[in-house]
C-alpha positions in Angstrom: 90.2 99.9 151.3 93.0 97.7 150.9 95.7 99.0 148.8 98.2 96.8 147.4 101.5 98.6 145.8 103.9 97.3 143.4 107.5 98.4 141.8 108.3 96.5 138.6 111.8 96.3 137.9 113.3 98.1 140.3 113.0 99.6 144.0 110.6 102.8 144.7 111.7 105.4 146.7 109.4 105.9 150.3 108.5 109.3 149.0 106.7 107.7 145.7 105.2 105.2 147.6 103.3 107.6 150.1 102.4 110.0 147.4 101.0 107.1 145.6 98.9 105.4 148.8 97.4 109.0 149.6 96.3 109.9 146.0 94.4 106.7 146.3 92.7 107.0 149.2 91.4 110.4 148.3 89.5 108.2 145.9 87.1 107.0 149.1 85.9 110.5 148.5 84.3 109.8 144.9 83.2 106.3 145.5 83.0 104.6 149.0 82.4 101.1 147.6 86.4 100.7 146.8 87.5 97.2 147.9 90.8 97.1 146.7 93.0 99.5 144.8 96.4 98.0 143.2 99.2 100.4 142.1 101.9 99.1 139.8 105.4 101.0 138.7 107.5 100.1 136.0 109.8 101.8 133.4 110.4 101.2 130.1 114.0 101.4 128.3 117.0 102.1 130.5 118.2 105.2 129.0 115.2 108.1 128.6 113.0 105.7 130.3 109.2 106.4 129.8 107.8 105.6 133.5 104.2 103.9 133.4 102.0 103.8 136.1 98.9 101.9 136.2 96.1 101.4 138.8 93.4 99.5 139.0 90.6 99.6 141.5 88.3 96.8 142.7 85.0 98.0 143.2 81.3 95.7 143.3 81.4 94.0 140.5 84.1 95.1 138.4 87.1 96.2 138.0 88.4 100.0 136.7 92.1 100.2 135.2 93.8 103.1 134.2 97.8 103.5 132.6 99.6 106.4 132.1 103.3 106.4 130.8 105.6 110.3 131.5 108.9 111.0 132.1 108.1 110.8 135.6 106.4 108.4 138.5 104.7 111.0 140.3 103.1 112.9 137.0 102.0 109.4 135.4 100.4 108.4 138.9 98.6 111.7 139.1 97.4 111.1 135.3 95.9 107.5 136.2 93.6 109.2 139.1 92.5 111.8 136.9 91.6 109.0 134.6 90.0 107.0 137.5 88.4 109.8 139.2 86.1 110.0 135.4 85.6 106.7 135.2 84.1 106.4 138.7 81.8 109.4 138.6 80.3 107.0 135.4 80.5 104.1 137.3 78.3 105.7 140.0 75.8 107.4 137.6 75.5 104.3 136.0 74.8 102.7 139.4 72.1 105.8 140.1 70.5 105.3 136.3 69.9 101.6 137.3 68.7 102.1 140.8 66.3 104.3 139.2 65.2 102.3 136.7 64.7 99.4 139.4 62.3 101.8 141.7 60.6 103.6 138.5 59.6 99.8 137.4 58.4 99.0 140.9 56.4 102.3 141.1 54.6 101.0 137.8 53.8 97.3 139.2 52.4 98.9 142.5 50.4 101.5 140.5 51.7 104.7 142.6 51.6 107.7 139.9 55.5 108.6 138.6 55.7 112.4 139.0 57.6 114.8 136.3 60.5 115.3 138.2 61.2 111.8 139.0 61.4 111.0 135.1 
């Protein structure tokens, strides 16, 4: 997976930018079929600054995104992989429900009987 990491307005610390690669590479763990994964740092207002993180990850044919705004980077970054970690166990059950779907129709055509615990 190739992860791409970028600090908006200003100039992350080492620390946040290795606690930020790692959480998404635990990702592989979910989902195997990550091709890219971009993280993006900004702040908003200068004094009692909301920090945002947002993440997106490139996967087959489309794209999950999630943004989280705290008080601080590492919080809002652990936020967006919760979010991301949801949205990829649905992107791989959907994956599953269509595969599925795919074999259950080709079962049908050939005329091989569909047990009950395949439906």
């Amino acid at each position: 997976m190739d992860i791409h990491f970028t600090a908006r307005k200003f100039k992350a610390r080492d620390s946040i930018r290795e606690h930020a690669i790692e959480a998404i590479k635990k990702l592989d763990k979910y989902y195997d079929g990550i091709v890219r994964g971009d993280i993006i740092l900004s702040y908003e207002r200068t004094t009692k600054s909301l920090k945002t993180a947002e993440i997106n990850l490139h996967v087959y044919g489309t794209i999950l995104t999630a943004t989280e705004k705290s008080d601080d980077y590492l919080k809002s970054i652990y936020l967006a992989i919760d979010k991301l970690e949801r949205q990829l166990a649905k992107y791989k059950m959907k994956l599953r429900m269509k595969n599925k779907k795919t074999l259950r129709r080709v079962k049908e055509e050939v005329g091989v009987p569909i047990s009950e615990d395949e439906e």
